[in-house]
N, C-alpha and C positions, 0 to 999 in steps of 0.2 A: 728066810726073811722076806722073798720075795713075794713066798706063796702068802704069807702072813697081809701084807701092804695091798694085794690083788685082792683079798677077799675080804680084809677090811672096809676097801672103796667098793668092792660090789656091794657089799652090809649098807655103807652109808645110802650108796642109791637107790635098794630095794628102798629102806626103810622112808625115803624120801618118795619113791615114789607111792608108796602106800598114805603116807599122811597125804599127800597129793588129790588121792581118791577121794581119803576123807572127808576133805575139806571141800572135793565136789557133791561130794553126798550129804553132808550139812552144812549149807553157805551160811555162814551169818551166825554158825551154832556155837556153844562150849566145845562141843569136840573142834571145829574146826579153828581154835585160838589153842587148844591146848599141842597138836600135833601140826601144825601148818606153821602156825609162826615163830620165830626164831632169832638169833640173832649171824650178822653178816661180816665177819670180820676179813680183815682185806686190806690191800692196797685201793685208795680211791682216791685220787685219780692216778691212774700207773704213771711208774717212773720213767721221765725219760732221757736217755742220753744222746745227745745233739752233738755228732761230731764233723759236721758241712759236709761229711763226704754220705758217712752212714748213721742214720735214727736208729736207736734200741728204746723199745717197752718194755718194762717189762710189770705184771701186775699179776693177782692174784685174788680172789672172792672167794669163801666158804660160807654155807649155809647151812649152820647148823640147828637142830630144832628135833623136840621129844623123838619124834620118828624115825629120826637119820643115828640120835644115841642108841634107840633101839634096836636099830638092825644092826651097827656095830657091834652091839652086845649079844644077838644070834650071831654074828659071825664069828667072832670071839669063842661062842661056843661049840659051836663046829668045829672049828679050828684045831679045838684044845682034842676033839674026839678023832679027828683025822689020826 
């Protein structure tokens, strides 16, 4: 289950960082709206617990967007042939 979560989140960042590329190699383009932008769900602004002696944050951001589903879905496939 472990191997699964590890190569899920490696999937998501490849795939993040390739739309990344993309969108340096066409600024302003269709490709760079269809794999670059996404949406951001999250904690905004983190929670905080205030207890005079000790502060806790805690907060979270995902960036999700075509690129980052895609490499989930290589990894996925990998996965399934390991």
């Amino acid at each position: 289950m472990i191997v699964l979560l590890v190569i899920l989140i490696l999937g998501a960042l490849i795939g993040t960082v390739i739309g990344e590329v993309i969108a340096t190699i066409a600024p302003g383009g269709t490709l760079e709206k269809i794999f670059s932008k996404g949406i951001n769900p999250g904690l905004s602004p983190p929670a905080t617990l205030d207890l005079k002696v000790i502060s806790l944050s805690v907060g979270f951001s995902v960036k999700i967007n075509l690129s980052s589903l895609l490499g989930i879905g290589l990894a996925l496939l990998i996965y399934r042939r390991l």
